[in-house]
C-alpha positions as a Markdown table, in Angstrom:
| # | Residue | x | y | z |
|---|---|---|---|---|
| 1 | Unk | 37.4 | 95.3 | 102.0 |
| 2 | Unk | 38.7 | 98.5 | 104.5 |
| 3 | Unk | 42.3 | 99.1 | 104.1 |
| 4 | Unk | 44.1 | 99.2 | 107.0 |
| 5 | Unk | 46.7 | 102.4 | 107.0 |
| 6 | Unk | 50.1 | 101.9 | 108.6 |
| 7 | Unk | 52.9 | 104.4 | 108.7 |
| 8 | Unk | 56.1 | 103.0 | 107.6 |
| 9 | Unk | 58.7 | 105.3 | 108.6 |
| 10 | Unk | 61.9 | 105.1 | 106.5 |
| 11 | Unk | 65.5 | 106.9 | 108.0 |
| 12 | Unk | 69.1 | 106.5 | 106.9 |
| 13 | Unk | 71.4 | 104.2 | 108.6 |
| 14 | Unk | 74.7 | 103.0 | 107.7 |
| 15 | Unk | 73.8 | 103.1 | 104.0 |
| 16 | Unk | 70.7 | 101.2 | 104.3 |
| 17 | Unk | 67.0 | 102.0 | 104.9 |
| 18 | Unk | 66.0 | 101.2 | 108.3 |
| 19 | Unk | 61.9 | 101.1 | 108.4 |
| 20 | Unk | 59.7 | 101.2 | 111.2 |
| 21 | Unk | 56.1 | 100.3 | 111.5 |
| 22 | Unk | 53.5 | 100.8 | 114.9 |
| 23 | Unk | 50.7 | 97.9 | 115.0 |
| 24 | Unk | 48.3 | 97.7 | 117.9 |
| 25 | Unk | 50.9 | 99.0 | 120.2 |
| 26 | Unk | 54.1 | 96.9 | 118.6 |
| 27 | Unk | 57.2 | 98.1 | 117.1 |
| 28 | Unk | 58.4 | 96.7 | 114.4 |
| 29 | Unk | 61.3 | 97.5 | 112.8 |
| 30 | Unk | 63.7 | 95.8 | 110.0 |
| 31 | Unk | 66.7 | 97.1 | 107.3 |
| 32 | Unk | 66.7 | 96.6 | 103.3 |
| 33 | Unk | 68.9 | 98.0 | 100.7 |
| 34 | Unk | 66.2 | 99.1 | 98.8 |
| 35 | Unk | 62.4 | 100.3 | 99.2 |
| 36 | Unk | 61.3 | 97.3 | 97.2 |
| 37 | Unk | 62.6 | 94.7 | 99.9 |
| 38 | Unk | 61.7 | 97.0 | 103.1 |
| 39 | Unk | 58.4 | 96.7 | 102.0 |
| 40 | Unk | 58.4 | 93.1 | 101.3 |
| 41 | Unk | 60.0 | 92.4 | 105.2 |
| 42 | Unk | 57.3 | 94.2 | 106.6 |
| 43 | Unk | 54.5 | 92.5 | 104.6 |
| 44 | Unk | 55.9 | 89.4 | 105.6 |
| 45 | Unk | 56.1 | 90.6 | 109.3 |
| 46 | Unk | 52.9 | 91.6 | 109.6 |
| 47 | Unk | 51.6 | 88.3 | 107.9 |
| 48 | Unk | 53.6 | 86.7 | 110.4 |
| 49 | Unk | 52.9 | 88.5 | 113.8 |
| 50 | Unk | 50.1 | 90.5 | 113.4 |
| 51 | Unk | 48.1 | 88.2 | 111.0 |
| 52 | Unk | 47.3 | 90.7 | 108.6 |
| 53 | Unk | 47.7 | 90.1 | 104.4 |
| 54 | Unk | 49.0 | 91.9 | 102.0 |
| 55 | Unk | 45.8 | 93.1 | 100.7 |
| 56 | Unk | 44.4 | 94.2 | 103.6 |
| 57 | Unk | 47.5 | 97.0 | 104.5 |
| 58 | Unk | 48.0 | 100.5 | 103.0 |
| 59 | Unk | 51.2 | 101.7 | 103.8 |
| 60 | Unk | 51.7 | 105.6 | 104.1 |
| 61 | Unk | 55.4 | 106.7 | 103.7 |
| 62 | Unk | 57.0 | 108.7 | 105.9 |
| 63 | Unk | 61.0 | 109.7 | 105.2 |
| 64 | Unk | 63.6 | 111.6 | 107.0 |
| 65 | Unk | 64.8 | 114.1 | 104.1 |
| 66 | Unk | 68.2 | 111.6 | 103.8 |
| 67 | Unk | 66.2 | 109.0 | 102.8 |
| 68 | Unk | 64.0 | 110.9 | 100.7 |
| 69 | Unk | 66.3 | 112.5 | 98.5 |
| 70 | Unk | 68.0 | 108.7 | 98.1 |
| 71 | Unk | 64.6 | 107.2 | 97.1 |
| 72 | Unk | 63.8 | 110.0 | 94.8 |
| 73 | Unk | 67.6 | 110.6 | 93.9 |
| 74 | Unk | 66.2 | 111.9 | 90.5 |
| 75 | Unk | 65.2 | 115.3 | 92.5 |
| 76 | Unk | 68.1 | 118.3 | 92.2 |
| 77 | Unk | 68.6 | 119.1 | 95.9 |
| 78 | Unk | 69.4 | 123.0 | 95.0 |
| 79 | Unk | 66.4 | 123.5 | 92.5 |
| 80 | Unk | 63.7 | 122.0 | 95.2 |
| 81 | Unk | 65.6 | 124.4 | 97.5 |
| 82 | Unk | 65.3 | 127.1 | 95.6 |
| 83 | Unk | 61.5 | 126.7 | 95.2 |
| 84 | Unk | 61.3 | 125.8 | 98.7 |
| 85 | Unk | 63.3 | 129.5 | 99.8 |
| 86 | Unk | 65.8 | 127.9 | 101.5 |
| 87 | Unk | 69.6 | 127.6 | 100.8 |
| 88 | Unk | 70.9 | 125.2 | 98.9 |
| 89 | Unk | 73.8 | 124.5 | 100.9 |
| 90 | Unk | 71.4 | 124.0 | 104.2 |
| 91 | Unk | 69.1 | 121.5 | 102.1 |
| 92 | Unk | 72.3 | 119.2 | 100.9 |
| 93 | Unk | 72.8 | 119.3 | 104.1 |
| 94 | Unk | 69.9 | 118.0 | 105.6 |
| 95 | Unk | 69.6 | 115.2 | 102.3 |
| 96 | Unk | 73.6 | 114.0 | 103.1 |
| 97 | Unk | 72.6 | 113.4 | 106.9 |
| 98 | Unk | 74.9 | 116.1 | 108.5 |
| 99 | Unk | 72.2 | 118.3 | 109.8 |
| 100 | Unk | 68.7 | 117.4 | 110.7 |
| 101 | Unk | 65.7 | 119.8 | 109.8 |
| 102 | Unk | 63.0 | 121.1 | 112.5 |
| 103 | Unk | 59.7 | 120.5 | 112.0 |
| 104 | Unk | 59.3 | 124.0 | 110.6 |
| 105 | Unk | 61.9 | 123.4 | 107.8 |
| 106 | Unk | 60.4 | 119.6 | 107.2 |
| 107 | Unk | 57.0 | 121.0 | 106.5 |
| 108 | Unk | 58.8 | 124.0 | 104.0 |
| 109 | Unk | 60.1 | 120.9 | 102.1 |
| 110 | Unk | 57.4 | 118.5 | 102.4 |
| 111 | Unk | 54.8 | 121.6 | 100.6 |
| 112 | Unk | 57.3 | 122.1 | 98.0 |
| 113 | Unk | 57.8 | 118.5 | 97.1 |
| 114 | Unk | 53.9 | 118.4 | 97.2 |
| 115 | Unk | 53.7 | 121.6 | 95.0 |
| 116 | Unk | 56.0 | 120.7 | 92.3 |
| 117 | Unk | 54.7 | 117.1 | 92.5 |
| 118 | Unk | 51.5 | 118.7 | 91.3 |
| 119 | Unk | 53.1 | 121.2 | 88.8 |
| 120 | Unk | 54.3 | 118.0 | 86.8 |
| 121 | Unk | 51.2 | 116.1 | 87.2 |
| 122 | Unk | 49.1 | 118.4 | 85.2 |
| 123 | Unk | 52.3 | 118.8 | 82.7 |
| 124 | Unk | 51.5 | 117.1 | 79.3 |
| 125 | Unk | 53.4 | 115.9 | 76.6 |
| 126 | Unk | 52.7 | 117.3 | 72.9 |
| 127 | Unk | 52.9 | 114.7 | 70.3 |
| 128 | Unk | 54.0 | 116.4 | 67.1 |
């Protein structure tokens, strides 16, 4: 069975995750505390207005860098600036919600994220 591929995009508001999702020309949006339970509400929505099951969607995540650094809160803001060029100052920032970056400076981000994402994926573990 195809996946279908829809774009839930997550932003800060109010100290929850707001989500928002395009289908066939609707806009559906809904809150959650967490990523878990976003997800879950828009499964169920889907199911519900659109007809479509769990199985059959592939969601693609899309953040605003508040809500990114939240979800991966694990990430040092300054380091993946500093690997990114940027200042650290301007990136915490951007990740507390006080400034928002342009495109430009979410793309720097995004390719660093990517980059180091990939540094770590081919990082193993010796077992002595």
């Amino acid at each position: 069975m195809k996946k279908i591929k829809i774009e839930l995009i997550i932003e800060k508001s109010e100290g929850i995750l707001w989500g928002r999702v395009s289908y066939k020309d609707n806009l559906i949006t809904e809150t959650a505390s967490n990523l878990t339970d976003l997800q879950n509400k828009f499964f169920t929505l889907l199911d519900d207005f659109e007809g479509l099951k769990r199985e059959q969607v592939e969601m693609e995540y899309f953040y605003d860098v508040y809500s990114l650094f939240q979800q991966f809160d694990f990430l040092n803001i300054s380091k993946v600036a500093i690997h990114a060029n940027m200042n650290p100052s301007l990136l915490r920032q951007y990740a507390s919600g006080v400034k928002n970056p342009s495109a430009e400076q979410a793309s720097k981000i995004e390719a660093t994220l990517h980059s180091l994402a990939e540094e770590l994926r081919q990082a193993q573990v010796l077992v002595s």
